[in-house]
Every structure is written in structure tokens, then in C-alpha cells.
C-alpha positions in Angstrom: 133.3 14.1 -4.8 130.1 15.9 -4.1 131.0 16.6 -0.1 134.2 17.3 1.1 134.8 18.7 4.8 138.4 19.8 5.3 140.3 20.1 8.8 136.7 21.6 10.2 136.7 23.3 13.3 133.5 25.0 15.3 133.0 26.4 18.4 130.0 27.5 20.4 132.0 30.7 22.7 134.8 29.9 23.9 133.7 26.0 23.9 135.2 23.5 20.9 132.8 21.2 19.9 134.0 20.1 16.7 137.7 19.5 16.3 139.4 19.0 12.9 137.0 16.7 11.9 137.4 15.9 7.9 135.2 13.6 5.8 133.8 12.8 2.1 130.7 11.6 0.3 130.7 10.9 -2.9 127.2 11.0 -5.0 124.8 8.3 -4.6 126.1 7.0 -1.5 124.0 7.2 2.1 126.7 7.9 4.9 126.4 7.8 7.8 128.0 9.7 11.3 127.4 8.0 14.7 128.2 8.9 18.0 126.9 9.4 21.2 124.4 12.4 22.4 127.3 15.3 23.1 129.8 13.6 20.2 129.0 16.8 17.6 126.7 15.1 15.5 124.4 17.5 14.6 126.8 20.5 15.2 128.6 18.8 12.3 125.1 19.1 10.1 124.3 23.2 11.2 127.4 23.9 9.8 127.8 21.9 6.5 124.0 23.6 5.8 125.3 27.5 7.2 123.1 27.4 10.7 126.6 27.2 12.3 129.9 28.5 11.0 133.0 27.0 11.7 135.7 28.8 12.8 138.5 27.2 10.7 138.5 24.2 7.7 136.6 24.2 4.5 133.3 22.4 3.1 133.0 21.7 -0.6 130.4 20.7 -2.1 130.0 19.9 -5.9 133.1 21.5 -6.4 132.2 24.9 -4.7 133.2 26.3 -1.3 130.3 27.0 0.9 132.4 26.9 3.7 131.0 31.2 4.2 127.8 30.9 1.8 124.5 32.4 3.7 122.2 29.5 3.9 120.0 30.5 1.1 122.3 30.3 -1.1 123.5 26.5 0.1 119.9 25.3 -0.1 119.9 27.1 -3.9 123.3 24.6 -4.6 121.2 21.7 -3.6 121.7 20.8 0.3 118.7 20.4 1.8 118.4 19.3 5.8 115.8 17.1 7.7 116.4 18.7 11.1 116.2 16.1 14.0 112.4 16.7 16.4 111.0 16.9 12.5 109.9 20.7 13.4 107.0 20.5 10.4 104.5 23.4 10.4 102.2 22.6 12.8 99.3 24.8 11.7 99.6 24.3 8.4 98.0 21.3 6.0 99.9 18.5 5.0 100.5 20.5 1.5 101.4 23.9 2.6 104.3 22.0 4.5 105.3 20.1 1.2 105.2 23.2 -0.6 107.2 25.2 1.9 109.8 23.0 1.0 109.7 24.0 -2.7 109.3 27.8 -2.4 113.0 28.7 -3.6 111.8 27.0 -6.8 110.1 28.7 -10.0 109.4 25.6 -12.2 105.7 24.9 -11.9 105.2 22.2 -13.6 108.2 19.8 -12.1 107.1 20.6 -8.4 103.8 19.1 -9.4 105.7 16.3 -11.0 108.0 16.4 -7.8 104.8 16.6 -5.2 103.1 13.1 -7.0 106.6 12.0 -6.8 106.4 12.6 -2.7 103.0 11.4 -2.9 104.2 8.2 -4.4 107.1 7.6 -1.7 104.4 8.9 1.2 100.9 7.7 0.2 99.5 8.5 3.6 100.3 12.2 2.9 98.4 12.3 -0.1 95.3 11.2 2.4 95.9 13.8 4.7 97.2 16.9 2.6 94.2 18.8 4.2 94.9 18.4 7.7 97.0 20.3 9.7 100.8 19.0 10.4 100.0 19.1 14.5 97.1 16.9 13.7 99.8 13.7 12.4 100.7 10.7 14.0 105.0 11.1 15.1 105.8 8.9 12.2 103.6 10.6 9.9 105.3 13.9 10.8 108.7 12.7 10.0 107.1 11.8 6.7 106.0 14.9 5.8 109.5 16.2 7.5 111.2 14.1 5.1 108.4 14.8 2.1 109.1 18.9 2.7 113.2 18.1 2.4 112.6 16.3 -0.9 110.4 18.6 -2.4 113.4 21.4 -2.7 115.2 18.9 -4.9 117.9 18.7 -3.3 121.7 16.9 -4.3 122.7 16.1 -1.1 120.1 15.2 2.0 121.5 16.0 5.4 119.0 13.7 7.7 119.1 14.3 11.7 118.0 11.6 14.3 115.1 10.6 11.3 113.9 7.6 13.5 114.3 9.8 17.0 110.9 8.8 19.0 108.8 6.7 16.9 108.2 2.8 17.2 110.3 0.3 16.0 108.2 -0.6 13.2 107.8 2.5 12.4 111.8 2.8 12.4 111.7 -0.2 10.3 109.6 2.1 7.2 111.8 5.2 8.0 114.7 2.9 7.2 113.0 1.2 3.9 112.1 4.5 2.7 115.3 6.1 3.2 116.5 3.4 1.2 114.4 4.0 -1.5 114.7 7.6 -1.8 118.7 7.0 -2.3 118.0 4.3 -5.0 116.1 7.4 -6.9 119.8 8.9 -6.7 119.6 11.3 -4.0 122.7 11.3 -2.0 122.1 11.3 2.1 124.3 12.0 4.8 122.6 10.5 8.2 123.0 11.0 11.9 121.2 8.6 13.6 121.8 7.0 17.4 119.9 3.7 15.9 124.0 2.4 15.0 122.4 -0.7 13.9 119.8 0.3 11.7 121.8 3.0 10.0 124.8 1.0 9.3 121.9 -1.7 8.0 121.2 0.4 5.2 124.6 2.9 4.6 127.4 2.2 2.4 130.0 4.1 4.7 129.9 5.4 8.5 131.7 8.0 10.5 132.5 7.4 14.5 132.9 10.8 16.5 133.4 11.1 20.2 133.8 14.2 21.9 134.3 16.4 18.4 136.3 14.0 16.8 136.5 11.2 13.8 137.6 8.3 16.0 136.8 5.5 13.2 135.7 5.7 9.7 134.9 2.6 6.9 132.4 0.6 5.0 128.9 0.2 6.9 129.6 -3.7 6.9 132.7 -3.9 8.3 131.9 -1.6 11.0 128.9 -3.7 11.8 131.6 -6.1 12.4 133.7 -3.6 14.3 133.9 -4.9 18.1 134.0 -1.5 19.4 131.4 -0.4 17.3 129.5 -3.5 19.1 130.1 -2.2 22.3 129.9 0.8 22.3 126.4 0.8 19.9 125.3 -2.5 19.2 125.0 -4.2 22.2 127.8 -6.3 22.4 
């Protein structure tokens, strides 16, 4: 198991925004958590990367608790997050971004390795490593969002809202290339209010309303789900 969230409770004050909520992903897999705006979502993703701390439960990962670990020393195990508005650098290039994302790391010669890597996945990056981030399209930002969470090397991907704002074919290559960068190995937990695209290319989804785990299962069958259909697809 490389995430386990036990019994997990937050609150913001005296509100409760996330209430008991447990869930596991196991290496390799992309899982998603869907819900609507206000369900806890990204709550859920401050406080599996330290941003937020919860105020009862436990978070494993890789057979450590990080449950109380500052959040330097969580991106150090090897969770790395993609927060949702992509929130690059805006006045700096396309490579000082990418790099940013690797400054925890010492080995030289693998970021360079790890950067032609990135490169590979994002060629219009490579084009544009000398302009400044502000100076992207929207999707090309949330490329070299996505490019800057790779670069750390991370285990386990937390991804927010990754196709929040841009076109739907441009949704269409966030998706493609989300599946590709799991293929490589790289574990990803997504939040993401597209419930049809994300459950197109997960292996497992979470349901939460209101701070709660309301229905949980393989991607396909909760395709399949009639509430899920409802409620996100549409009918």
C-alpha cells in the first residue's frame, strides 16, 4: 500500500470539513476523488501533502506516518502536488519553473536526465524554456505545472482540478498525458470535477459529499453507477 488515510478528520476553526474520511492507493494506480465544489476535495490534498493538518486520523504513506511531518519533509518521502489554478512562476522562464521543482534534489546528472525526460512528455516546453511562465498559453501553464511536479521525482502525484479552465481538446491531452506519465510508473491521486474524463482514464474513484466517502469502486463500474450519472455525467 503506498497511501493509506485512516479515520481522517480536518477542520478549518470551529468548521468540519472533512469527516472520517478513509482511503488507499496502492502503487501504480491513478485514483481518483470526485465530488462537487464544497465536497472537501482539495482540503483532502492540503492535508495528505502537510498545507493542512487534520485534527484526528492517520496518513501513511510507504509505510511511514506523515500524518505530523512538516511539508519539506513529505515532498523529501516522495509526494509531490500539482495545486489546482497551476500557480507556476510567472516571472520566471519556462526552466527556472522546471527547476524549482527539483531544488530539494542534489543529483546533477539525473535532473538533467529527469528535465529531457519532461522535455520528452512536454515538447512545447522545450520551445519555450526562455520565456517567462506569464507569457504561456492556459494549457501550456498546466504543462509546465505538471512538468515542475515531475521534476521533484516524486512516488506519489497529488493532481488538483488539472483540466480546471482550459478547452476540451486541450482537456483531451491533459488526460493522454496523464495517462502516460502513470504508464512510466508514477502513482497519481486526482481531483478533478471533469467525472467523466477522470473515471476515463483511473483504475479506482472516491465519491465525497459534504466531507464524506459516499461511494467508492473501480473507475468502470462507477461510470456505470446511475448516481454517479446523475449526479456527474449527465444522466
Amino acid at each position: 500500500m503506498l497511501l493509506e488515510v485512516k479515520s481522517l478528520f480536518v477542520h478549518y476553526d470551529v468548521l468540519e470539513v472533512i469527516k472520517g474520511v478513509s482511503f488507499q492507493v496502492e502503487k501504480g494506480e491513478i485514483v481518483t476523488i470526485l465530488g462537487a465544489n464544497g465536497a472537501g476535495k482539495t482540503t483532502l490534498l492540503y492535508t495528505i501533502s502537510g498545507v493542512k493538518r487534520g485534527t484526528r486520523g492517520q496518513i501513511w504513506f510507504d509505510g511511514k506516518k506523515i500524518s505530523q511531518m512538516p511539508i519539506l519533509k513529505i515532498v523529501q518521502e516522495g509526494i509531490t502536488q500539482v495545486p489546482e489554478g497551476r500557480r507556476i512562476f510567472s516571472y520566471l522562464t519556462v526552466m527556472e519553473n522546471l527547476l524549482m521543482g527539483a531544488h530539494l534534489r542534489k543529483d546533477k546528472e539525473e535532473i538533467e536526465k529527469d528535465l529531457e525526460w519532461t522535455f520528452g512528455l512536454f515538447p512545447v516546453l522545450k520551445k519555450r524554456m526562455g520565456q517567462k511562465g506569464g507569457s504561456l498559453s492556459g494549457g501550456e501553464q498546466q504543462m509546465l505545472a505538471v512538468g515542475r511536479g515531475l521534476m521533484a521525482r516524486p512516488k506519489l502525484l497529488l493532481m488538483d482540478e488539472p483540466t480546471l479552465g482550459l478547452s476540451p481538446l486541450m482537456c483531451q491531452e491533459v488526460a493522454k498525458l496523464i495517462g502516460e506519465i502513470n504508464r512510466t510508473g508514477l502513482t497519481i491521486l486526482l481531483v478533478e470535477q471533469n467525472a467523466r474524463l477522470a473515471l476515463k482514464i483511473a483504475h479506482r474513484g472516491y465519491v465525497m459529499e459534504v466531507g464524506s466517502i459516499v461511494l467508492q469502486g473501480k473507475a468502470s463500474e462507477l461510470a456505470c453507477d446511475e448516481r454517479i450519472r446523475q449526479a456527474y455525467l449527465g444522466g
